[in-house]
N, C-alpha and C positions, 0 to 999 in steps of 0.2 A: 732874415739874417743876411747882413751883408757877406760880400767875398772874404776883407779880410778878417770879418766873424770865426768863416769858416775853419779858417788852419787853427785859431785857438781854440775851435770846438772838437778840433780832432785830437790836438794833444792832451786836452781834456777828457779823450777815452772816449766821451757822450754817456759817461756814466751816469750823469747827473738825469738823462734820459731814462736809464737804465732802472732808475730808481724810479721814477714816475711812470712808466711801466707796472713794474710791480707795485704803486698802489691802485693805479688803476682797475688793476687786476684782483685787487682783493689779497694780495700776498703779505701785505704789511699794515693790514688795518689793527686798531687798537682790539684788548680783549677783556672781557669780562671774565670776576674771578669764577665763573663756572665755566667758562672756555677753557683757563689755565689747568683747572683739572680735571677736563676733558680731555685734553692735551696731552696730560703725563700720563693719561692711560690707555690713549690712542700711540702710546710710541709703538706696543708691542704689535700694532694692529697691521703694518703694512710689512710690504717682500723686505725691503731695507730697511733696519730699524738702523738709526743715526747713535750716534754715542751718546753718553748722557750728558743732559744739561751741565752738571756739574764742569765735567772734560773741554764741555765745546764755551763753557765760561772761561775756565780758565785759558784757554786758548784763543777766545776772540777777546774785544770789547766790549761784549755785548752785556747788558745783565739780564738773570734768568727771566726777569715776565719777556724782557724783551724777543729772546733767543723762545719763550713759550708762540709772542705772538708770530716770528716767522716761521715758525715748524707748521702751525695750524695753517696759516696761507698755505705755507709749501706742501701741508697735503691734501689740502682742498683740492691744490689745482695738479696734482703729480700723487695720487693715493698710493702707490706701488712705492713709494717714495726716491724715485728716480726720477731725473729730467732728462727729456733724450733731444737730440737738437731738433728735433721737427718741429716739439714743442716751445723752443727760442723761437724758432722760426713762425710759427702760427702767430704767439703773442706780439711777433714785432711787426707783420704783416697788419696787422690789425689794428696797430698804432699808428701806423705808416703805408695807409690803404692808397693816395696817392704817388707813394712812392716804391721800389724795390729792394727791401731792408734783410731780406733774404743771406745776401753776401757776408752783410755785415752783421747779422747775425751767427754766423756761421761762426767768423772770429771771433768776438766774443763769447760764444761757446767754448771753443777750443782753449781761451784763454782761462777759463772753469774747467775745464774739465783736463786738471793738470797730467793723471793717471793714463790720457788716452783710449780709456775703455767707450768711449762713444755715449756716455752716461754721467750725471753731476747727482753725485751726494748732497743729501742737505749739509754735511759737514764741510765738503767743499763752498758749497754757495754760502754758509754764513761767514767761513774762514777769507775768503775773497772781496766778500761785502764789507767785511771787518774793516780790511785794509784796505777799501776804495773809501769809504765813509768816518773811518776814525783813526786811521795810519799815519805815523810822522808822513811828513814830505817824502822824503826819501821812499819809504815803502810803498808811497802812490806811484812815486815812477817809474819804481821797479816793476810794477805790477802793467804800469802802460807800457815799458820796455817790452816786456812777455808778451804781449797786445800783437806790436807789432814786428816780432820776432817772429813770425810766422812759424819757421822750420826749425826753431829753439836752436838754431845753434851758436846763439851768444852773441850776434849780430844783425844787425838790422841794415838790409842791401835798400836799395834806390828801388826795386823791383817790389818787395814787400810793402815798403811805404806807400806807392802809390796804389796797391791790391788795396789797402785799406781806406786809403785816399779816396780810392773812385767808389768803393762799397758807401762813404758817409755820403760821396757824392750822390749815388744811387737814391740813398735814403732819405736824404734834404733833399737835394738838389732842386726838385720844383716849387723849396719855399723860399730861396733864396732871390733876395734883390739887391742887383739886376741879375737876369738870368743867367746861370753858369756854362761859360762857353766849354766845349769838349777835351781842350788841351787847358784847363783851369787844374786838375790833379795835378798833371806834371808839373804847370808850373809853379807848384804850391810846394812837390817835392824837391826839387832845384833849391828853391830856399831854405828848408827845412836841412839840406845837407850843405848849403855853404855856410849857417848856423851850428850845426855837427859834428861833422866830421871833419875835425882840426887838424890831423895830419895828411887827409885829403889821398888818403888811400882806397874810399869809393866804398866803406858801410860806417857805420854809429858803433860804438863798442857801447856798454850800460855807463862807462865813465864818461863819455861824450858827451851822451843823453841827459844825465842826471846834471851833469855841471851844467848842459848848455839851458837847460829848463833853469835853474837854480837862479840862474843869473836874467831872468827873463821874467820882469815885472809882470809881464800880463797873466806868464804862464801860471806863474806864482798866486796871482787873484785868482785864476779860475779854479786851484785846488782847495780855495777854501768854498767854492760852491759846495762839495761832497760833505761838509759836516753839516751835523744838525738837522737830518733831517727826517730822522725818525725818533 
């Protein structure tokens, strides 16, 4: 992946990773109908039992076999039916055995796990997926706003951006060609805020973000990578 690959693949969230991830993993394989009602009668079986299909339909995108086959993933790999970030962290490790995906894993968690309790519901992770993989526009950014809003409060500083900056760096970094020099974050954040931040008072408000993405052909191709893929 080239350098300037890179800044599109960060506004892009690296969901599109996120997602191949969990197939690899077995979280989003197809099911047979004796899965589906192993499924509906495995809900009662674990510590979290998730809300019912019906609730979590009408509240995502998803349709029910669908919403059947990510519950059985999700408790294949998470029986207690919680995911706690160690477990981000193990599966992206694992993805990204030459690289340190650790950090940015960490984000990505925090960006699930709305609540703060240090744990992601399956109702969180399908409502999230929802809207990375079949959300208007608008709702993908908002959700990559929250990304990179680290400390939620309504802002995204130059400080933030590059936490997350240097974490994809962490994670790619040594498939990128040519090699990513050490000041490559910053200066990818630099432009990312003379693009931004229009009244140049030094953070991104979500009206920034979202116009400045909107207007931004590439950005705009890469949020149609996230459909279609389940």
């Amino acid at each position: 992946m080239g350098i300037q690959g890179m800044e599109l693949f960060a506004v892009g969230v690296v969901i599109i990773l996120f997602v191949v991830v969990l197939k690899q993993f077995g979280i989003m394989e197809p099911m047979s109908m004796e899965d589906v009602i192993d499924s509906d009668l495995e809900l009662s079986a674990v510590r979290h039992q998730p809300e019912g299909l019906e609730q979590l339909q009408a509240q995502t995108k998803f349709t029910r076999k669908e919403l059947q086959s990510l519950y059985r993933g999700f408790k294949n790999e998470c029986p207690s039916g919680l995911v706690d970030e160690e477990t981000f962290k193990s599966i992206y490790s694992q993805f990204f055995p030459q690289g340190d995906a650790t950090t940015y894993a960490h984000f990505l968690f925090n960006a699930f796990d709305m609540d703060r309790n240090g744990s992601i519901r399956f109702e969180d992770f399908v409502i999230g997926l929802s809207v990375l993989l079949r959300g208007s526009v608008t709702e993908k950014l908002n959700w990559a706003f929250n990304l990179y809003d680290i400390n939620k409060d309504g802002y995204i500083t130059k400080e933030e951006m590059l936490a997350i900056m240097k974490s994809i760096y962490d994670m790619m970094g040594r498939y990128t060609f040519p090699s990513v020099r050490d000041d490559a974050p910053r200066e990818h954040v630099e432009k990312f805020f003379q693009k931004m931040d229009k009244n140049r008072d030094g953070v991104v408000t979500i009206d920034e973000f979202i116009e400045t993405c909107k207007k931004d052909a590439d950005i705009m191709s890469s949020m149609q990578l996230f459909e279609n893929v389940i």
